[in-house]
C-alpha positions as CSV (number, residue, x, y, z in Angstrom):
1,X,-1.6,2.7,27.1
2,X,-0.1,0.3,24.9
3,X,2.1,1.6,22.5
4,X,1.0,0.0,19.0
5,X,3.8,-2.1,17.1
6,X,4.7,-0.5,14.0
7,X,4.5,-2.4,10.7
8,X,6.1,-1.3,7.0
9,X,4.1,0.2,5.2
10,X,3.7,-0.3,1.4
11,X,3.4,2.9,-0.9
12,X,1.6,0.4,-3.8
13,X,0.2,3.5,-6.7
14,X,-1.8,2.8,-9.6
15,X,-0.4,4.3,-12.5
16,X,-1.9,7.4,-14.6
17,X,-5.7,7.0,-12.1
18,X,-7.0,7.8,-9.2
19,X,-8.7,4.8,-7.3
20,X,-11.4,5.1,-5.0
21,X,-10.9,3.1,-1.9
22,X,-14.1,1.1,-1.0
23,X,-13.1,-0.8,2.0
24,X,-10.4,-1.3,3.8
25,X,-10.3,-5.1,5.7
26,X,-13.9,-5.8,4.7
27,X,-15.1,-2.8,6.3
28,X,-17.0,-0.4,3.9
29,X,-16.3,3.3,4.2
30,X,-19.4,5.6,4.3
31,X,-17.7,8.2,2.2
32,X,-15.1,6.6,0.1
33,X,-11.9,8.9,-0.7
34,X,-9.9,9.5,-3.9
35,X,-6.1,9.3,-4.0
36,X,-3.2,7.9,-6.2
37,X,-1.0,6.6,-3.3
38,X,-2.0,3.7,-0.7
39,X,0.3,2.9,1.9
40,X,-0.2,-0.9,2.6
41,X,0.7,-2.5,5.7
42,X,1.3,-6.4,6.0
43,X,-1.5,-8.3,6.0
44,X,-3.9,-5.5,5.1
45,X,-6.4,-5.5,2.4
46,X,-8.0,-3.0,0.4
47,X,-11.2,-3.4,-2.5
48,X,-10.4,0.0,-4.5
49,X,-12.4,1.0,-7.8
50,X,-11.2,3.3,-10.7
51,X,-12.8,4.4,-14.1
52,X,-10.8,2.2,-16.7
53,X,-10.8,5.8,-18.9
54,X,-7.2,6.3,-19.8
55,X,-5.9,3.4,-22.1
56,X,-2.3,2.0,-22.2
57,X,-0.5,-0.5,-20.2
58,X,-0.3,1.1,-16.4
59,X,1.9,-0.3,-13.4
60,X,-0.1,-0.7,-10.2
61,X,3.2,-1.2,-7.5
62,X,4.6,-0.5,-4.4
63,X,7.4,2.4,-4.4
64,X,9.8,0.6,-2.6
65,X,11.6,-1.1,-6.0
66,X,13.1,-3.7,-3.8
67,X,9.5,-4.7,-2.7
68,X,8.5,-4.4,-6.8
69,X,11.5,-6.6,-7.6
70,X,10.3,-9.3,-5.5
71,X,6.8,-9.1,-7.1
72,X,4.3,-6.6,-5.9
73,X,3.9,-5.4,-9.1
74,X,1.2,-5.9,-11.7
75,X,0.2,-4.5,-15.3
76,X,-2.9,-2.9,-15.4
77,X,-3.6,-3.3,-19.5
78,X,-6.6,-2.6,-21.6
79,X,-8.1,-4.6,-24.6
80,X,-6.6,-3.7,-28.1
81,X,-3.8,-2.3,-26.7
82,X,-0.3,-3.6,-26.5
83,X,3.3,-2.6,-26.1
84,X,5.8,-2.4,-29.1
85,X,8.4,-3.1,-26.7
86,X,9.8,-6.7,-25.4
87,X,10.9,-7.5,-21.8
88,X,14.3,-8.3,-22.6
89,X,14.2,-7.8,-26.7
90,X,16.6,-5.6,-28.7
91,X,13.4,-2.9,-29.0
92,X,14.0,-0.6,-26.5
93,X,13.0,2.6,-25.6
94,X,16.0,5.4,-25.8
């Protein structure tokens, strides 16, 4: 038996919902689970669905901040609602 090489894995979690993972690399799963937490290795992909029920502007990110500083990191935001605070502005939360 082979022993199987071990890629990083990515904790990326969607902020404040659950997600229901569809597929995983274009394969469908019969009975789709729930969670807040997927751990994402390279080259993996993932079609994940969530009810849009909770508004604000949410992070969807991987754990690992160096990974989030170098960009997998995205704002989730809803229509009509925005921020008061600026990247970088003198508003800033205490």
């Amino acid at each position: 038996m082979e022993k199987e090489e071990k890629k990083p894995r990515n904790p990326n979690r969607k902020s404040s919902h659950r997600v229901q993972v569809g597929s995983k690399n274009r394969t469908s799963y019969d009975n789709p689970i729930v969670i807040d937490l997927i751990h994402v290795r390279p080259g993996e992909e993932y079609v994940v669905y969530f009810e849009a029920d909770n508004k604000g502007e949410w992070l969807f990110h991987c754990h690992d901040n160096n990974h989030a500083d170098l960009g997998m990191i995205t704002v989730v935001d809803y229509k009509g609602v925005y921020s008061p605070f600026e990247i970088g502005g003198e508003n800033q939360p205490e």
